[in-house]
C-alpha positions in Angstrom: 1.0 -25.4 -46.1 0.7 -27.7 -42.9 3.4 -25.8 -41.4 1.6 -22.3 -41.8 -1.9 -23.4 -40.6 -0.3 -24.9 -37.6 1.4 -21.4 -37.0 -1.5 -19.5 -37.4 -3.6 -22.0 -35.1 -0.8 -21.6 -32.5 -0.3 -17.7 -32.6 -3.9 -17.1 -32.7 -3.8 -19.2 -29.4 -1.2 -16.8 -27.6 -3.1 -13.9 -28.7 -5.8 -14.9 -26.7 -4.3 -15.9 -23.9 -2.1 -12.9 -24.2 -4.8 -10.6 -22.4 -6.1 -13.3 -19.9 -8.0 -11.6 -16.5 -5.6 -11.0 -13.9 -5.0 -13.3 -11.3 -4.6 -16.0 -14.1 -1.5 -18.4 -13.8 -1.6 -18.3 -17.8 -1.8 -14.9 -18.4 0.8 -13.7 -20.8 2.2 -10.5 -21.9 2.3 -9.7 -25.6 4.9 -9.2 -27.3 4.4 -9.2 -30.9 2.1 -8.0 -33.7 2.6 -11.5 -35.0 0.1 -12.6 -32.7 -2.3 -11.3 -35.5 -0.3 -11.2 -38.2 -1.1 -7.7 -39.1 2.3 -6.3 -39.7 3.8 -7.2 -43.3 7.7 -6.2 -42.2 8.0 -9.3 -40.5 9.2 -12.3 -41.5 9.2 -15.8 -40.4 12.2 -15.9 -38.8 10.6 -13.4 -36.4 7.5 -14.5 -35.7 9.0 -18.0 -34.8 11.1 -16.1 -32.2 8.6 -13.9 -31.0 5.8 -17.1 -30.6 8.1 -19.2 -28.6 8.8 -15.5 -26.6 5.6 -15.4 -25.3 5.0 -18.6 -24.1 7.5 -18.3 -21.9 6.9 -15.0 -20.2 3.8 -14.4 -17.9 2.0 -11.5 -16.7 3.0 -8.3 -14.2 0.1 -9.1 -13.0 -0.5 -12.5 -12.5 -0.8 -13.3 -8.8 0.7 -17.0 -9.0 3.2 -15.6 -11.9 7.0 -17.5 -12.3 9.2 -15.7 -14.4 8.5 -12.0 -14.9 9.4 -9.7 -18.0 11.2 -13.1 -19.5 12.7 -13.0 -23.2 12.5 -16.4 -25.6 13.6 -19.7 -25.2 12.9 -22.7 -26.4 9.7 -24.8 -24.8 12.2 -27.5 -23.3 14.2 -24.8 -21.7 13.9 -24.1 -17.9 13.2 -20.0 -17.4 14.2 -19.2 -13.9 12.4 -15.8 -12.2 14.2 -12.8 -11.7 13.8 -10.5 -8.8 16.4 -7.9 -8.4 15.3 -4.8 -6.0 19.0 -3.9 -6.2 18.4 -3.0 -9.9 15.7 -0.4 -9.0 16.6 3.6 -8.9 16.9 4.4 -5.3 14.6 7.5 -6.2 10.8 6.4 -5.0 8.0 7.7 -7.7 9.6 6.9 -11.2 7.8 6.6 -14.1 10.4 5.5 -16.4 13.3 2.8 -15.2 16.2 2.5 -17.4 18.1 -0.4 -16.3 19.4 -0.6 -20.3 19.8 2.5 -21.7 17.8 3.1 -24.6 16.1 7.2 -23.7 18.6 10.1 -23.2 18.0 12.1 -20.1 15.8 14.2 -21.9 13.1 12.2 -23.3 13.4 10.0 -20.1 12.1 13.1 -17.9 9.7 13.7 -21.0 7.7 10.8 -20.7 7.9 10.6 -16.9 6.6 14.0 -16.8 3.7 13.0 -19.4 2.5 10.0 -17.5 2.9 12.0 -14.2 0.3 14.6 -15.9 -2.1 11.7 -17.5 -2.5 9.6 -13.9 -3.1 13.3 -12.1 -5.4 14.2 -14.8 -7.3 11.0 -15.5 -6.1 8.3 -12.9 -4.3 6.2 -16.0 -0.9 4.7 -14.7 1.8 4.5 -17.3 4.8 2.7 -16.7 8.1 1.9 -18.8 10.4 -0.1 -17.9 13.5 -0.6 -20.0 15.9 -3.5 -20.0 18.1 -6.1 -21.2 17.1 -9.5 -19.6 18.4 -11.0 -17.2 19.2 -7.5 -16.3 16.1 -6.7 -15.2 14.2 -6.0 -11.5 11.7 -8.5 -12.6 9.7 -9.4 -9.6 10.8 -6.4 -7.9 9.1 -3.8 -10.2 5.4 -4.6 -8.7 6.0 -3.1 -5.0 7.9 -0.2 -6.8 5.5 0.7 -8.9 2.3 -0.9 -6.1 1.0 -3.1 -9.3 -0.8 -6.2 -10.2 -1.2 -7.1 -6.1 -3.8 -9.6 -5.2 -6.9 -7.4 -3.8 -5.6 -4.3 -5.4 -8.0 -1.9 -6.5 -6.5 0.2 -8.8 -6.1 -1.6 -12.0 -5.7 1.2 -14.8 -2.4 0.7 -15.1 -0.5 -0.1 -18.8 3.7 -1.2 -18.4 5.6 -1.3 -21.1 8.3 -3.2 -21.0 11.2 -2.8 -23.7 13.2 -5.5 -24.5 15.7 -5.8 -28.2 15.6 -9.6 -27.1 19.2 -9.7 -29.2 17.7 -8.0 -32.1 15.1 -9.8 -32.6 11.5 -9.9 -32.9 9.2 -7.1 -31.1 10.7 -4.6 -28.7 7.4 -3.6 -27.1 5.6 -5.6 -24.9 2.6 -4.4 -22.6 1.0 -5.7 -19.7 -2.6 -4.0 -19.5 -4.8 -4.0 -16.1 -8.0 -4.5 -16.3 -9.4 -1.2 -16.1 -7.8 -0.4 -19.4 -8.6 -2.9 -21.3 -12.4 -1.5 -22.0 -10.5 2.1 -23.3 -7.9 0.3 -25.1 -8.5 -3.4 -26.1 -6.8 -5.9 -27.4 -6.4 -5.2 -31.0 -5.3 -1.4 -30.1 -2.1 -3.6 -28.2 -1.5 -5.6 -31.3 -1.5 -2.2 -34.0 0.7 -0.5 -31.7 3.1 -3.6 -31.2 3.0 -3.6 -35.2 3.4 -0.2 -35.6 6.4 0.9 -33.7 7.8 -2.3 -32.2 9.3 -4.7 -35.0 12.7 -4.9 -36.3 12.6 -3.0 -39.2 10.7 0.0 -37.5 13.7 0.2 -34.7 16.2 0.0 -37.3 14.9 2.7 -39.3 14.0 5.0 -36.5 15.4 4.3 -33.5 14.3 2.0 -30.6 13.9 5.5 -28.8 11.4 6.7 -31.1 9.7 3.3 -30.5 9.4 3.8 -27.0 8.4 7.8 -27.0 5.5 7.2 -30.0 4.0 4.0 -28.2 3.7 6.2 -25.3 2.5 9.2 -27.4 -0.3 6.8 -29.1 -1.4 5.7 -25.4 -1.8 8.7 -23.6 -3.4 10.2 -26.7 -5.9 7.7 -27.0 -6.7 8.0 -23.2 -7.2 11.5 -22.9 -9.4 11.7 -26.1 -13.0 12.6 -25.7 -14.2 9.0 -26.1 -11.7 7.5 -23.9 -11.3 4.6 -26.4 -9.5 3.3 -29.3 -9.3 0.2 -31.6 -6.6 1.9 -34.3 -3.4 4.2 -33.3 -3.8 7.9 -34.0 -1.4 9.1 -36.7 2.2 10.6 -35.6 2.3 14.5 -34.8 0.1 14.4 -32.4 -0.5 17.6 -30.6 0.9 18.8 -27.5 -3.6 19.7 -26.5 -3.9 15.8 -26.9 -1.2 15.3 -24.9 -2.5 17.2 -22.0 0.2 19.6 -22.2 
């Protein structure tokens, strides 16, 4: 009993955390739905996993950030940044980077074309970035994509970042500018990280559905008519609320 009150003190602690302003040298990016315990699929093995995961990765857009887009390791460990320009596409203006695999070609230019349409159509950047670390850009990825720069402006931008972390714990994990955090707060992050991102949901469905119904639930929410949402609209959305 000591045990679970001292887990639930310390994941409550990373939730918070977990959407700290930018610019914060503790800013994290979430990773889990364990953070609040909301989804019943997973089970302790994960949320000790995906707990010590977040502590050690920090945010896109922290301007005094270390390691960027890092997966779990224990506390004691040493986590070393990654910056790999030489893992970007040599094609400027990507939406969607595949440095691991996990979208055919078709549902790769899919969701590039669907977040090309939202940011025309509403100014909402959405960016997904697949990989395996250490294969990752890391560092690199902010002057690709011109995000989380000290004195930028423009800060409604969402990245998701997909990681299988060795098949375990969550595969989603979003880093969330400022300007988006109003439209889609913090509990919307956590529902949709329960949703679509544990274990047993990729091994049912596919990590690619994952990816393309976390994307779905985004843009749908941020071209509704309120611009806001705490909950994630139901699968089937249509192609109106889509912007297509």
């Amino acid at each position: 009993m000591a045990l679970l009150k001292y887990m639930s003190a310390a994941l409550m602690g990373v939730s918070v955390q977990a959407f700290a302003p930018i610019g914060s040298p503790s800013t994290l990016l979430p990773s889990s739905p364990s953070a609040s315990s909301l989804s019943a699929t997973v089970n302790n093995d994960d949320i000790t996993s995906s707990f010590s995961r977040r502590s050690a990765m920090y945010s896109l857009a922290g301007l005094t950030m270390a390691p960027l887009f890092l997966p779990t390791l224990p506390a004691s460990a040493r986590l070393e940044g990654v910056n790999k320009p030489e893992l970007l596409p040599s094609e400027a203006g990507l939406n969607v980077i595949q440095v691991e695999k996990f979208l055919t070609k078709g549902q790769e230019k899919r969701l590039n074309d669907l977040t090309t349409k939202l940011e025309a159509d509403t100014g909402f950047r959405v960016r997904i970035l697949c990989q395996a670390y250490p294969k990752t850009p890391g560092l690199a990825i902010r002057d690709y994509w011109d995000l989380g720069k000290e004195g930028a402006k423009d800060d409604k931008f969402v990245v998701l970042v997909v990681d299988e972390f060795g098949g375990k714990g969550n595969v989603l994990n979003f880093n969330v500018g400022e300007g988006v955090k109003f439209a889609l707060p913090n509990v919307f992050w956590t529902r949709l990280s329960s949703k679509y991102g544990t274990t047993f949901f990729v091994k049912e469905n596919g990590i690619d559905l994952a990816i393309t119904n976390a994307i779905e639930a985004i843009v749908t929410c941020l071209r509704s008519e309120e611009e806001f949402c705490v909950n994630v609209p139901d699968q089937g959305v249509s192609l109106k609320s889509l912007g297509m």
